[in-house]
Backbone as CSV, one residue per row, in Angstrom:
resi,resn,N_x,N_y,N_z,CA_x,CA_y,CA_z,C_x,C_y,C_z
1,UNK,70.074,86.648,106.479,69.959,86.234,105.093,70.630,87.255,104.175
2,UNK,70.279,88.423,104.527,70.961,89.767,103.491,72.470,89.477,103.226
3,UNK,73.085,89.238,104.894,74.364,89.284,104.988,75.084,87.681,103.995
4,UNK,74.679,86.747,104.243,74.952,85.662,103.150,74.551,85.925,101.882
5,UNK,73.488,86.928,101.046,73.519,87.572,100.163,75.086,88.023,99.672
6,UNK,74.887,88.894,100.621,75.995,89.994,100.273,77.384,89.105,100.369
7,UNK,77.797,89.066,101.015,79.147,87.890,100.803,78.996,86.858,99.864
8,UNK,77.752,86.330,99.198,77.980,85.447,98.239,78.396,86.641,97.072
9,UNK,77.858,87.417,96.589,77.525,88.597,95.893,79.607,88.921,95.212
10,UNK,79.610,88.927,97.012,81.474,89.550,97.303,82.362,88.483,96.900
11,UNK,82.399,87.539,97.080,83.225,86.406,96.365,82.731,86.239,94.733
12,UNK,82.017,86.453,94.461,81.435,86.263,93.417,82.499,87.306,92.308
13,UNK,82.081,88.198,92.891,82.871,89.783,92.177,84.101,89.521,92.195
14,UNK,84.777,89.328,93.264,86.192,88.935,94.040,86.934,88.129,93.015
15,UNK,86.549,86.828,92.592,86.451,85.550,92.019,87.405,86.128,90.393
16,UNK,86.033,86.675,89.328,85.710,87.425,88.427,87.067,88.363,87.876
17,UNK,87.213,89.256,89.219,88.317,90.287,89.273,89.421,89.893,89.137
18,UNK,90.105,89.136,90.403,91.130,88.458,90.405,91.710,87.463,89.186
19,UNK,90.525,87.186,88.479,91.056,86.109,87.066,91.577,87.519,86.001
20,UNK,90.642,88.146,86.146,90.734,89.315,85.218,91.965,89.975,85.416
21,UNK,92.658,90.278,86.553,93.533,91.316,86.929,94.700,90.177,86.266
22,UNK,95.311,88.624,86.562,95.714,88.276,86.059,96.250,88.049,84.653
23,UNK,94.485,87.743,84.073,95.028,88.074,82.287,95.979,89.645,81.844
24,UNK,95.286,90.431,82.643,95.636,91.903,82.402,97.324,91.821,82.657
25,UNK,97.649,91.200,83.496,99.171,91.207,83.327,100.190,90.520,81.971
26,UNK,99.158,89.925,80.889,99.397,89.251,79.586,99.260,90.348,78.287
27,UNK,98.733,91.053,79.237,97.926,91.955,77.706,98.585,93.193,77.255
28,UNK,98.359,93.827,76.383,98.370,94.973,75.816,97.649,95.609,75.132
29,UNK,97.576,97.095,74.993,96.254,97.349,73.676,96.901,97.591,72.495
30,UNK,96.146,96.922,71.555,95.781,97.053,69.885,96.590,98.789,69.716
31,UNK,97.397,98.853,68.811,97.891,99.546,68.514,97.088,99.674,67.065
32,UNK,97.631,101.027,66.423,97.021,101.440,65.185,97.827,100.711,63.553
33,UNK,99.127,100.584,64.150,99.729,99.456,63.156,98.974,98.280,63.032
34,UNK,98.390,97.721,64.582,97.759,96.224,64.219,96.540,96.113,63.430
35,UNK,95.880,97.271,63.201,95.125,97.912,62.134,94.857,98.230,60.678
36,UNK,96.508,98.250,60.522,96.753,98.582,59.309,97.856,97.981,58.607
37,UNK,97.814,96.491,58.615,98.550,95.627,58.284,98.280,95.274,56.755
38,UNK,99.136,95.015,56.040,98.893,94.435,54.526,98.688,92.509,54.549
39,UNK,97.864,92.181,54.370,98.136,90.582,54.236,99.410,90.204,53.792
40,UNK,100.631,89.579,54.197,101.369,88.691,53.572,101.125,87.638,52.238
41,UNK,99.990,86.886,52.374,99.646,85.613,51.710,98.464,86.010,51.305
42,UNK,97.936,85.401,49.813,96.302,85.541,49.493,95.501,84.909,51.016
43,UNK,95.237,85.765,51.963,94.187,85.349,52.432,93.152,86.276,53.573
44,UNK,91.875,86.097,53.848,91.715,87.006,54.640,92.724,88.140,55.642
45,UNK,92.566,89.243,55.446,93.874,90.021,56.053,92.772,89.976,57.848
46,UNK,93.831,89.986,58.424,93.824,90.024,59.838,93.442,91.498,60.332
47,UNK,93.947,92.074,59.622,93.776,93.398,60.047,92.547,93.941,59.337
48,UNK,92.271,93.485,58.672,90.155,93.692,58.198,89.382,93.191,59.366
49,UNK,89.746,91.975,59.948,88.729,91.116,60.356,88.871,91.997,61.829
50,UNK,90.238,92.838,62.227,90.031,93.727,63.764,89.491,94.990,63.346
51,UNK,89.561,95.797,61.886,88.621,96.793,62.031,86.879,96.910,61.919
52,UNK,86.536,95.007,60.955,85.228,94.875,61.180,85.062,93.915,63.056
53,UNK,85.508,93.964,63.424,85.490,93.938,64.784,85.364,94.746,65.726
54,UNK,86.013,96.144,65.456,86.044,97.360,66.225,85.066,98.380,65.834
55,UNK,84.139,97.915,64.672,82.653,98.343,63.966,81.684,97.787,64.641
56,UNK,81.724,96.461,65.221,80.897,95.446,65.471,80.508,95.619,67.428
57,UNK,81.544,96.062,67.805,82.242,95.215,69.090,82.032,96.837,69.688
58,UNK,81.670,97.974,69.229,82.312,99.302,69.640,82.160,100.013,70.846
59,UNK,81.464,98.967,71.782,82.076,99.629,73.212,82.796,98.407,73.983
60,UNK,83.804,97.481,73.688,84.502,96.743,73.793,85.927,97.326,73.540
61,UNK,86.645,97.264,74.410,88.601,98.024,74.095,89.325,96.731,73.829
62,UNK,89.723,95.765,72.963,90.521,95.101,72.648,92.044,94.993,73.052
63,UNK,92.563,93.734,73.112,94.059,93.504,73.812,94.924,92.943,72.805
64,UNK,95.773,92.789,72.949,96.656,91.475,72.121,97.507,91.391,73.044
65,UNK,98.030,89.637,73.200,98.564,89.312,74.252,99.882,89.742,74.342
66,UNK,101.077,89.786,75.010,102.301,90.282,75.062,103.155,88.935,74.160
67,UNK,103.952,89.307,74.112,104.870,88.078,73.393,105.037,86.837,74.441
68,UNK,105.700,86.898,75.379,105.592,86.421,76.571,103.961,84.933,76.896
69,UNK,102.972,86.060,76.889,101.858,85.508,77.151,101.271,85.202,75.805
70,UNK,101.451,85.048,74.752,101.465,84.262,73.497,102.086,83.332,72.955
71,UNK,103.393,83.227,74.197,103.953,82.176,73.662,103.438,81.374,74.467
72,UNK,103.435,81.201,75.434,102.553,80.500,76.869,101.163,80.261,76.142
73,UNK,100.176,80.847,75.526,99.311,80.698,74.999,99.226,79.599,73.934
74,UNK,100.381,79.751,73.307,100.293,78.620,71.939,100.810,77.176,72.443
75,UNK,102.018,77.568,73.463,102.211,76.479,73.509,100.790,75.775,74.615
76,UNK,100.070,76.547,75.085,99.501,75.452,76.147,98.056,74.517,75.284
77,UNK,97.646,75.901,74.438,96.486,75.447,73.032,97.021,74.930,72.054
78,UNK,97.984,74.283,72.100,98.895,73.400,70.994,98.306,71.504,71.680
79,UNK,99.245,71.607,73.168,98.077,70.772,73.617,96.931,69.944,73.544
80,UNK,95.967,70.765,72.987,94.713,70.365,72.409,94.353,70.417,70.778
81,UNK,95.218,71.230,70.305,94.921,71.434,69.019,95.932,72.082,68.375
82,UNK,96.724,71.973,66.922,98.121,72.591,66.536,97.007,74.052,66.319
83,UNK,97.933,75.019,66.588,97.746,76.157,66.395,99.156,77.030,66.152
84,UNK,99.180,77.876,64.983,100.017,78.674,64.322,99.635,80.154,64.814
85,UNK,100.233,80.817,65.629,99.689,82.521,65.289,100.981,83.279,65.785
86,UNK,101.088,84.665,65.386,101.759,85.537,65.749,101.064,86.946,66.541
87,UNK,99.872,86.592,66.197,98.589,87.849,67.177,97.707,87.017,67.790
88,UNK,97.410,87.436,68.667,96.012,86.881,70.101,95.556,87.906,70.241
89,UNK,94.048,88.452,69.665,93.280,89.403,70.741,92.657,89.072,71.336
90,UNK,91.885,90.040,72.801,91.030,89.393,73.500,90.224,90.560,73.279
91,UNK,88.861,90.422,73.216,87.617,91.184,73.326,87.107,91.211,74.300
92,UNK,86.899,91.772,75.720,86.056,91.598,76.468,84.609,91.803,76.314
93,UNK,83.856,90.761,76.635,82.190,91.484,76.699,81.252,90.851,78.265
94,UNK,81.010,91.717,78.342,80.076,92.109,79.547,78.695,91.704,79.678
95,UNK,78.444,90.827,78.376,76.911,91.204,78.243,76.147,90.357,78.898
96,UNK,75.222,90.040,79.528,74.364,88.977,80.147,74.580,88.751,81.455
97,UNK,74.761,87.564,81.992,75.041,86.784,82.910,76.392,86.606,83.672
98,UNK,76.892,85.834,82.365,78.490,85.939,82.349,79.273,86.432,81.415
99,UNK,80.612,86.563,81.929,81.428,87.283,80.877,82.461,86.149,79.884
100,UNK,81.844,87.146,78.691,82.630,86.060,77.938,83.924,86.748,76.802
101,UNK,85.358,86.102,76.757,85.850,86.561,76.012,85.766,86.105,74.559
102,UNK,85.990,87.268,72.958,85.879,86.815,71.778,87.832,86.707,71.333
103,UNK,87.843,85.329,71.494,89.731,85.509,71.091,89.970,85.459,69.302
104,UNK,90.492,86.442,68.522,90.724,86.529,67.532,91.903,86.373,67.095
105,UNK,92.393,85.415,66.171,93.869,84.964,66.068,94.435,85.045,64.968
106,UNK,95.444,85.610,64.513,96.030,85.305,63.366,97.450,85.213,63.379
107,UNK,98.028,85.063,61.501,99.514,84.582,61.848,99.643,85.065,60.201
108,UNK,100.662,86.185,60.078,100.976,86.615,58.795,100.307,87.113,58.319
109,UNK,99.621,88.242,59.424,98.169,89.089,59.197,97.148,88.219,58.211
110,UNK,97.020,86.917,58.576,95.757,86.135,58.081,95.007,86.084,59.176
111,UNK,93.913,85.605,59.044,92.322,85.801,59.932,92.710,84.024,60.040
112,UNK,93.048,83.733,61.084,93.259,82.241,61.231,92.121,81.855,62.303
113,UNK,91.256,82.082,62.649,89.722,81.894,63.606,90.326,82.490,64.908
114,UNK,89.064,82.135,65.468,88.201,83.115,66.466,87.642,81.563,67.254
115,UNK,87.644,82.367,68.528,87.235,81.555,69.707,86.258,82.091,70.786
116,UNK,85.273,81.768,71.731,84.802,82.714,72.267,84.716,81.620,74.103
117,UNK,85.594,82.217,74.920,85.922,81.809,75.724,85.598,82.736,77.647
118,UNK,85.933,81.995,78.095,85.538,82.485,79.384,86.861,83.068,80.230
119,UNK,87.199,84.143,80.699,88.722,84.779,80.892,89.346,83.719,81.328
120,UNK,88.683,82.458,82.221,89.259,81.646,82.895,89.985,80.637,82.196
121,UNK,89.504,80.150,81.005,89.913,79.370,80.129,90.751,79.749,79.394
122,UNK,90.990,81.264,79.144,92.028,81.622,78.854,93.456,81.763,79.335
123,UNK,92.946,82.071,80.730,94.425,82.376,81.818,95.155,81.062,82.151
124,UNK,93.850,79.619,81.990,94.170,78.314,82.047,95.205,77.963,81.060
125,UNK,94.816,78.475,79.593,95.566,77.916,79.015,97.017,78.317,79.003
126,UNK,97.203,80.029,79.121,97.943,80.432,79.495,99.039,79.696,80.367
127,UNK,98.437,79.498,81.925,99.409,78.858,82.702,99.408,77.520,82.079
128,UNK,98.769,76.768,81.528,99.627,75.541,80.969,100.633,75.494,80.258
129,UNK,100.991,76.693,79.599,101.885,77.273,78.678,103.293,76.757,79.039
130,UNK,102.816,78.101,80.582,103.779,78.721,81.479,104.405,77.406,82.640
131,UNK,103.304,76.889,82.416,103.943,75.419,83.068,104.768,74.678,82.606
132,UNK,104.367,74.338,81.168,105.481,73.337,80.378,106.569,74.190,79.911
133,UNK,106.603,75.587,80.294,107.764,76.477,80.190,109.106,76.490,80.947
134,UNK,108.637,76.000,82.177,109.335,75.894,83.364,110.510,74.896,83.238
């Protein structure tokens, strides 16, 4: 019984990792410019809504996706819904059960919403991107 424990336990982790190590090939970290952006347009600045995020969130290390994996991103969440952005972050959090990501989006350093997703649904949308890319 231990041993079917433990191997459920190991795929489990396995599973988790492997989605994760994937996104990680999309990502990058938040630089201090993406911080200190001026709004373009009257509207929530983007770069408020990642430093009250990095107040909020503060043992969480934040990403923004690569160009590459943002474009794959929009186009695959276009799909389902028009979406405009020029930034994707991802928040990882750890907390509970499962892990869930907080995706924060904007476009012309505006605060264009927030999503709170599962890495998997992210990397999904991703490769749908990357699919209709092909």
């Amino acid at each position: 019984m231990k041993k079917i424990i433990i191997i459920f336990c190991m795929l489990i982790i396995s599973s988790n990792v492997s989605s994760e190590e994937i996104l990680r090939s999309v990502v990058i970290p938040l630089t201090e410019d993406d911080y200190n952006k001026k709004a373009t347009k009257n509207c929530r600045s983007f770069s408020e809504v990642l430093l009250e995020a990095k107040k909020e969130w503060k043992h969480i290390i934040p990403f923004k996706l690569t160009e590459e994996g943002l474009k794959n991103f929009l186009i695959g969440y276009n799909k389902q819904e028009k979406l405009e952005a020029d930034i994707v972050t991802v928040w990882p959090s750890y907390i509970g059960r499962r892990d869930q990501y907080y995706v924060l989006i904007g476009n012309n350093n505006c605060f264009v919403k927030w999503l709170e997703l599962l890495p998997n649904s992210i990397q999904e949308i991703i490769d749908i991107g990357s699919n209709k890319n092909i």
